[in-house]
DRENDOKOL-837985 format. One record per residue (C-alpha): x, y, z; residue in one letter. Coordinates in steps of 0.001 Angstrom, whole numbers, plus 500000, padded with zeros to 6 digits. Example, Ala and Ser with C-alpha at 12.3 -4.5 7.8 and 13.67 -1.06 7.14 Angstrom:
BEGIN
512300495500507800a 513670498940507140s 
END
This chain:
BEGIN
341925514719494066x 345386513570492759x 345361511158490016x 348201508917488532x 346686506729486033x 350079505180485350x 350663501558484088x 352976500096481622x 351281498096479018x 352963495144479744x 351210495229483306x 350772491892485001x 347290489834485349x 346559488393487943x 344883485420488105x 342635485414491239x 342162488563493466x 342999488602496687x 340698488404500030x 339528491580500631x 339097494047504169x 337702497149505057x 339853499808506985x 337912502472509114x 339878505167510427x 337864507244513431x 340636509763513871x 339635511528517386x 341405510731520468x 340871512512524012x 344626513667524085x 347392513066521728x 350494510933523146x 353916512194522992x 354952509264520835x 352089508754518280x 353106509959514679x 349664508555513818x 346635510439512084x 344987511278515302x 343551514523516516x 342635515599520067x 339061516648520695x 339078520037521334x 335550521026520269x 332126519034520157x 332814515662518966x 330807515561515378x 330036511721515937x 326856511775513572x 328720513813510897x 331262511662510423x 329668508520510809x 327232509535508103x 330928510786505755x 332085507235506389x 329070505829504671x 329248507914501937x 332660507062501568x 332205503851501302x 329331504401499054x 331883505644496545x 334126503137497119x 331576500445495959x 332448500146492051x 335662499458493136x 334719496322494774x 331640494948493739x 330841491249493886x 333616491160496421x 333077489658500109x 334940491558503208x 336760489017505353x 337412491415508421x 336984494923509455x 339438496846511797x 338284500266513055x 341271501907514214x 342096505260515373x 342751507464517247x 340151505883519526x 337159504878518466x 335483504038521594x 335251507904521913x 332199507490519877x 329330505713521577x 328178502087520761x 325113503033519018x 326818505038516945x 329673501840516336x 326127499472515650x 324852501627513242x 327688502117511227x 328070498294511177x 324288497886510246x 324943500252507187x 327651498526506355x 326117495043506019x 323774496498503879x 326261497893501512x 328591494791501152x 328437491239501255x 330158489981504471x 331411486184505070x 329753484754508214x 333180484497510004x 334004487902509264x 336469489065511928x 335039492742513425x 338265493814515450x 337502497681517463x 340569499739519186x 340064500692522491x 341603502768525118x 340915501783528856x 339920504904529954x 337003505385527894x 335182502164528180x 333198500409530591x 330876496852530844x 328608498621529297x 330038499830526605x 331956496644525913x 328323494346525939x 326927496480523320x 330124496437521235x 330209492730521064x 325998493050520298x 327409495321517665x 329039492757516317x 332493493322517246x 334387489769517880x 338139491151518657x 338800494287520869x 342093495572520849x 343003497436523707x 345851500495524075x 347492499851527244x 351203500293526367x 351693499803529845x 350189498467533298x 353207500818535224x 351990503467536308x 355332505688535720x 355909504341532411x 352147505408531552x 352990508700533390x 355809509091530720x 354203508042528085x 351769510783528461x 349182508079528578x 345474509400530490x 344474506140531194x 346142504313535451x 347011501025535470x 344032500332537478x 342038501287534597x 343980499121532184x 343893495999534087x 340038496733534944x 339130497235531042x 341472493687529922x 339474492215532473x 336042492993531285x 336758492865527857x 338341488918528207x 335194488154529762x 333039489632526771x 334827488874523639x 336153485855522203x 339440487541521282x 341186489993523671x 344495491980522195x 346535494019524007x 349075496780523194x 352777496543525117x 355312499039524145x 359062498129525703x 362146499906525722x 360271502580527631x 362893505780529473x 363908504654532423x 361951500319531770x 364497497590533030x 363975493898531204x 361929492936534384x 359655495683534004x 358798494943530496x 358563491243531471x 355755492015534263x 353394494085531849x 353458490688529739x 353177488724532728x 350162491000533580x 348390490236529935x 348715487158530024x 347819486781534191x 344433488536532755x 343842486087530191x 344053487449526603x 344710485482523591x 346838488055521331x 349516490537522403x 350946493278520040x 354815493722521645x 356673496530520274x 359916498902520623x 359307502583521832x 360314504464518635x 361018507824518393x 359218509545515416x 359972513355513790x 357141515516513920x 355727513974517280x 356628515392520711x 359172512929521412x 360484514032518195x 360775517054519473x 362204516508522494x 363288513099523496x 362955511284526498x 365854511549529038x 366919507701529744x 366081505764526711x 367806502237527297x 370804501610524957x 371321499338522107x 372721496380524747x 369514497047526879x 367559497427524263x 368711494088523305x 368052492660526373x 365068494146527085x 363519492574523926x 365310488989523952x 363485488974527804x 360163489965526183x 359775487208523523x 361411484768525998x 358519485221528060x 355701484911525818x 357237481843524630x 357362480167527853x 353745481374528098x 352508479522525075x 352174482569523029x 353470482091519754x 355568484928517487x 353818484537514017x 354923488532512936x 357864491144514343x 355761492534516955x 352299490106516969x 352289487290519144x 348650484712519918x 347990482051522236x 347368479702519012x 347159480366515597x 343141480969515825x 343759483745517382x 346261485470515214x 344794488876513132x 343040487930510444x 342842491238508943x 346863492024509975x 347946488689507990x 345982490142505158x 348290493159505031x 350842491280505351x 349921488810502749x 349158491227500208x 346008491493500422x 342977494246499526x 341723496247501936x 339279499154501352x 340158502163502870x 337519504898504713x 337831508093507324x 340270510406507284x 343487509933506562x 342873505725505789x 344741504500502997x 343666501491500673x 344325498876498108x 342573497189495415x 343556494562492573x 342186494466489673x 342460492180486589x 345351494105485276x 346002496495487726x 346544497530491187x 345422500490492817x 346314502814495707x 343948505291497572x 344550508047500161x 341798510097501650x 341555513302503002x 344071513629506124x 342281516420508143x 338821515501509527x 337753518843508821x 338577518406505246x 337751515185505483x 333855516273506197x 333348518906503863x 334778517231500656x 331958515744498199x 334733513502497209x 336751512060499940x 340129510698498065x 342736512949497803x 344456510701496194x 344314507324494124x 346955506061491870x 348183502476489868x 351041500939491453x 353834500816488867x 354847496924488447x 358499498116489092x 357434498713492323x 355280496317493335x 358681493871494502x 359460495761496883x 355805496446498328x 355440492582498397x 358795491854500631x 357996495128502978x 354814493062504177x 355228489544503638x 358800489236504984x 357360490487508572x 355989487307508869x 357981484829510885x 357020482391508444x 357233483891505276x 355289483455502833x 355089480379499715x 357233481945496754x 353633481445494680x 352148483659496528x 354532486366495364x 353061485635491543x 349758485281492770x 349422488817493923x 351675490916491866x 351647489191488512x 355111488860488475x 357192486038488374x 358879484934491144x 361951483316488961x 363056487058487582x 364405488383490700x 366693484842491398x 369869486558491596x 368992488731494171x 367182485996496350x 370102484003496139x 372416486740496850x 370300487234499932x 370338483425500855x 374167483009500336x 374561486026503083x 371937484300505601x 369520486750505405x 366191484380503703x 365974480385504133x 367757478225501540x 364645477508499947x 362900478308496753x 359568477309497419x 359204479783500464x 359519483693500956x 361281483341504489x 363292486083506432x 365810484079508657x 366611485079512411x 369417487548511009x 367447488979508188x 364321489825510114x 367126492008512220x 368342493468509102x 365298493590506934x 365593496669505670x 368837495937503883x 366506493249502809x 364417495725501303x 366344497822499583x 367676495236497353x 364072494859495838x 363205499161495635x 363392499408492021x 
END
């Protein structure tokens, strides 16, 4: 394990910690997609569902000193796809985990899903589980875009597993990806048209992007739609969630109302805590006078076999902490209040006015001091954004 102890000794305080989450990261998928650049590893062998289950305990087990006193606000088990595991297996691990840690009675349980492995079945013992928000992969409902996304799963599937799960959970998300090779405006505009038809409360729209190190990477797609359809493509997207009630509250999340935005997302993005556990998860955790980073062991194998699963846990430098602040909180449409900047970095909000103001006379943030606000043009340009805060 890889260990930075670094921290200036005139480190911050904070005042009041921050809500805190719990991360679990099931890292098996049936096939990896062309696209993903995410830790996720195709089952090629006997899937060790006990094994890792019983790792993800003990890794939380060790996480425990960290965090003790603290309630969990919402758990997200993300993948990969963890509905490759069976629902017992998703129960018990939830069972375990209530016994471990103190959880608040409206504790939002979101689960990943892909349609092709889940049924009615499988979905009613989920929500016995415990799980209250399934978040379902579809990317698509074409079947030729799904065909080139490399996706397993036919539309019929995906529009069979919405259904179900709308009529099991109380909140229903659903994965779009746009600016697909070959995807007109109207095509992206019909998969919404399709989530919403179904009924679900939350849809996660997002641009097609090309990462190194994945297939696409690789080799890219023939037909990817140009910057002016790209435009398009996207202006037609968020026109027609609007004029379906749905309501943009981050760059890519979009609810029916704002009780059915993601809790545990808007803690990310808020600067929250979140503890991290399974392979590859990453985490963070205030303390007093400190905050703290933690990485765990990428490769399930590893992941399995080491007594201690961090490979790595480090204090974030308060030089850097700006810029970790504005590269979450400025993804809300929103913002955020400028006290909530002090409130979870320690720093005051009043040292960096020359930059904010630089950014405000150029029309990239609000003209206001009391809010943390991208504008229309900024949230096109944040990352010019953010590079006037990397220290």
């Amino acid at each position: 394990m890889k260990t930075i102890p670094i921290r200036p000794d005139n480190a911050p305080l904070l005042r009041t910690l921050p809500p805190l989450a719990l991360y679990i990261h099931i890292p098996y998928c049936i096939q990896k997609c062309p696209y993903c650049d995410f830790n996720s590893h195709a089952i090629t062998d006997r899937l060790p569902e006990k094994a890792y289950i019983d790792a993800l305990l003990f890794d939380l087990q060790q996480e425990l000193p960290n965090i003790w006193g603290r309630k969990i606000h919402s758990i997200f088990i993300g993948g990969g796809t963890p509905t490759v595991f069976h629902a017992a297996s998703i129960d018990y691990l939830l069972n375990n985990i209530r016994a471990l840690l103190p959880i608040t009675p409206e504790c939002e349980i979101t689960l990943e899903a892909n349609p092709n492995s889940s049924d009615a079945g499988k979905f009613a013992a989920l929500r016995q589980a415990g799980v209250n928000r399934l978040s379902i992969g579809v990317q698509s409902f074409n079947p030729q875009h799904l065909s080139r996304l490399g996706r397993i799963h036919t539309a019929h599937e995906a529009r069979q597993a919405v259904e179900i799960a709308t009529k099991i959970f109380p909140q229903v998300n659903v994965d779009l990806m746009y600016a697909l090779p070959y995807q007109s405006a109207s095509n992206a505009v019909q998969d919404i048209q399709t989530a919403v038809n179904l009924g679900v409360s939350h849809i996660s729209a997002y641009q097609l992007t090309i990462e190194p190190n994945t297939a696409f990477g690789f080799r890219q797609p023939e037909n990817l739609p140009d910057d002016d359809l790209l435009f398009a493509i996207e202006q037609a997207v968020h026109h027609d969630l609007f004029n379906n009630g749905f309501q943009r509250y981050e760059i890519s999340a979009f609810a029916s109302n704002p009780q059915n935005r993601c809790r545990h997302n808007l803690n990310y993005w808020q600067f929250g805590d979140y503890v991290g556990i399974g392979a590859g998860a990453h985490g963070k955790i205030s303390y007093p006078d400190k905050i703290q980073r933690t990485v765990k062991h990428r490769s399930p194998k590893d992941y399995l076999t080491a007594q201690n699963k961090d490979s790595q846990r480090f204090f974030v430098l308060h030089q850097d902490l700006p810029f970790e602040f504005m590269m979450n909180a400025l993804r809300l449409i929103n913002g955020v209040p400028a006290t909530l900047f002090n409130d979870r970095t320690g720093l005051l909000f009043s040292n960096f006015d020359d930059i904010l103001n630089t950014l405000r006379q150029q029309g990239l943030l609000i003209d206001n001091a009391e809010r943390l606000q991208a504008t229309d043009k900024g949230l096109i340009y944040l990352n010019e954004i953010l590079q006037s805060f990397l220290p």
